[in-house]
C-alpha positions as CSV (number, residue, x, y, z in Angstrom):
1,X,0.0,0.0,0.0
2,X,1.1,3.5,-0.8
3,X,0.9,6.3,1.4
4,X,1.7,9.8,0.1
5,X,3.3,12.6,2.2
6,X,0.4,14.3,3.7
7,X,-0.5,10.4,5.5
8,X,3.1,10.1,6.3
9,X,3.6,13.7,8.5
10,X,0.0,13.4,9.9
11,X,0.7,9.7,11.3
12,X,4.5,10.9,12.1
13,X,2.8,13.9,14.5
14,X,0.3,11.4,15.6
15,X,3.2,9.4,16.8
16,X,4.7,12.3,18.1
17,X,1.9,13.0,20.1
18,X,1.3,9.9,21.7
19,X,4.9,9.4,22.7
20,X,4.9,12.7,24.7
21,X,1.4,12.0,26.4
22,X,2.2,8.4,27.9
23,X,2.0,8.4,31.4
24,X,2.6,4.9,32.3
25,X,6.1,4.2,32.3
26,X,5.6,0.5,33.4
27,X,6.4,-1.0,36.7
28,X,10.3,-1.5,37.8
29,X,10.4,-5.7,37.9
30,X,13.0,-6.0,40.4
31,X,11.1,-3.6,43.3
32,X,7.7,-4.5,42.0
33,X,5.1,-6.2,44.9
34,X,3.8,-8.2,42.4
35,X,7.3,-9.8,41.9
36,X,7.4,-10.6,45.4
37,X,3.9,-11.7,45.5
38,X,4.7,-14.1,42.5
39,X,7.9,-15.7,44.1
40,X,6.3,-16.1,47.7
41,X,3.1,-18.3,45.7
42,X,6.0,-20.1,43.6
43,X,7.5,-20.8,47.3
44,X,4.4,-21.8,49.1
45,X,3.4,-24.3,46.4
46,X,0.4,-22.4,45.5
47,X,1.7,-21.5,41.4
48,X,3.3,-24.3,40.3
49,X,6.8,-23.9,38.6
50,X,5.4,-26.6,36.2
51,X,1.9,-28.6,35.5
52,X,3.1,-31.4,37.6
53,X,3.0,-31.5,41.2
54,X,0.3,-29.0,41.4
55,X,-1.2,-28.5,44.7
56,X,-4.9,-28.0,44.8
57,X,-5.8,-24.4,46.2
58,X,-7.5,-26.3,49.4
59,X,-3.8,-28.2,50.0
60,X,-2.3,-25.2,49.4
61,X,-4.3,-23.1,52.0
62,X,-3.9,-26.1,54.6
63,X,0.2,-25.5,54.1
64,X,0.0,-22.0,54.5
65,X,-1.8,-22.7,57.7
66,X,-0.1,-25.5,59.1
């Protein structure tokens, strides 16, 4: 498809325009709560590193308890 130069500035300054409005930045990984989150429920059995060996969520609320 062919675009001529008017379609080429205007999506350009669209572009342009977009970049200078984002807010959201993204989260930093390393500090992030949900990192921690995610590594204490790999710990505690309750996400499973793989499919096998998967505790059920009622086993893995009687761990967390016991």
């Amino acid at each position: 498809m062919t675009c001529d130069t008017t379609f080429q500035r205007r999506l350009a300054s669209l572009r342009k325009i977009a970049k200078e409005t984002e807010e959201d930045e993204g989260v930093e990984w390393d500090t992030s709560g949900a990192k921690a989150f995610l590594k204490d429920c790999f710990e505690d059995g309750v996400t499973p590193l793989s499919h096998r060996g998967t505790l059920t969520p009622l086993e893995a609320a009687q761990k967390n308890l016991g």
